[in-house]
C-alpha positions in Angstrom: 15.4 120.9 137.5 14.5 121.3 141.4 12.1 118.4 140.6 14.5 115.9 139.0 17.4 116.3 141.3 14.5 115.3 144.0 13.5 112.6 141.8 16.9 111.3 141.5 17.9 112.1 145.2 15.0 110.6 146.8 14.1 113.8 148.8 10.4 115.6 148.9 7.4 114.2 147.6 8.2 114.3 143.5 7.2 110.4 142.7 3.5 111.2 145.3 2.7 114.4 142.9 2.7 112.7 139.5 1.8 109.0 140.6 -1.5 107.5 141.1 -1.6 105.8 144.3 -3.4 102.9 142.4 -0.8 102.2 139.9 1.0 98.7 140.1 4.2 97.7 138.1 5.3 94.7 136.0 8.9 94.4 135.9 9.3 91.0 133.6 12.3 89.5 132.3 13.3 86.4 130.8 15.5 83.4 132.9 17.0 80.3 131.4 19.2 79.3 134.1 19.7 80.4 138.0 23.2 82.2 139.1 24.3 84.4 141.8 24.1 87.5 139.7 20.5 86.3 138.1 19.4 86.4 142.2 21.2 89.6 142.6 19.1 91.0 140.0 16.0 90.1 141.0 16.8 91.0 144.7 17.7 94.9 143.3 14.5 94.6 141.1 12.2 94.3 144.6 14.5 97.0 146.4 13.8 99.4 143.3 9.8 98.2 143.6 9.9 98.8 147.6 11.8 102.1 147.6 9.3 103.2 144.9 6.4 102.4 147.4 4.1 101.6 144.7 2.2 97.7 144.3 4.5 95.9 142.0 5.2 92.0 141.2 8.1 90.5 139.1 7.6 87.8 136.6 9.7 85.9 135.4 9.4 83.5 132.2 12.0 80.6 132.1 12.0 77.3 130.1 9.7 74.4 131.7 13.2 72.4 132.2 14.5 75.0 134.0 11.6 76.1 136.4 12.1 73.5 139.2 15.5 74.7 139.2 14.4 78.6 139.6 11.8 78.4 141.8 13.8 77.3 145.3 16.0 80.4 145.4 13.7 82.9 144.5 10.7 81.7 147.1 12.3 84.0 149.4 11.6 87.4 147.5 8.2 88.6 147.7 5.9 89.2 144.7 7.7 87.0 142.0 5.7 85.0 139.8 7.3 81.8 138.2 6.0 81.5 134.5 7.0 78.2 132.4 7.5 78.3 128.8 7.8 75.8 126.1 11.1 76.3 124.7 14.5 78.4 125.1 13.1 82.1 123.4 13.8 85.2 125.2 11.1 87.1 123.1 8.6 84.6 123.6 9.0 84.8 127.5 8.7 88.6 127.5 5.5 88.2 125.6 4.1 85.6 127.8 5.5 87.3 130.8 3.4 90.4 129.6 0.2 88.1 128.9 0.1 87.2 132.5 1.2 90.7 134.2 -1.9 92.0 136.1 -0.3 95.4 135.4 -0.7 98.3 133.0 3.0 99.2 133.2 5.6 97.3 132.5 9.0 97.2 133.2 11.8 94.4 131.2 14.8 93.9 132.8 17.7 91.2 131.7 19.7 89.5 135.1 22.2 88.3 132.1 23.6 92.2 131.6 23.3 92.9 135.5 26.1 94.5 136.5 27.1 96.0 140.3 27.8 99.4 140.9 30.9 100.1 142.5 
């Protein structure tokens, strides 16, 4: 339990004693269209990959039509990787999100159910 609570808390070294300092993290998701909370999303994504301290990128898979669209607001956050797709099909972007992810673990995450803490 002592472990967990640390886990959760953020205190002692928990996450150094059971992860490999080589491991690097996927998180993919699926975009059809840019909005504040879509940005929000990704912008919590990269503070959860920083405050793990662990490599990480974020793809994201969107429709070719809306790529150009995408791509200005997110230049700013570090590690995200644009992906085009034919088509509107959420499954189909996770899949080709995963076919390009240079990691072995993978983490999906939707910006459309994002929702803020109070």
């Amino acid at each position: 339990m002592k472990d967990a609570l640390e886990a959760l808390l953020g205190t002692g070294n928990y996450l150094d004693s059971i992860i490999p300092a080589d491991i690097t993290i996927s998180f993919i998701c699926y975009l059809e269209d840019m909005s504040r909370e879509a940005i929000r999303s990704v912008k919590s994504i990269q503070e959860i990959g920083e405050e793990l301290g662990l490599r990480y990128e974020i793809i994201i898979a969107t429709p070719e039509a809306s790529a150009a669209r995408i791509r200005p607001p997110l230049n700013k956050i570090e590690c995200v990787t644009i992906v085009p797709i034919e088509g509107r099909a959420s499954g189909k972007g996770k899949r080709v999100g995963t076919q390009k992810s240079r990691s072995k673990y993978l983490v999906f995450f939707d910006p459309a159910t994002h929702t803020r803490c109070p």
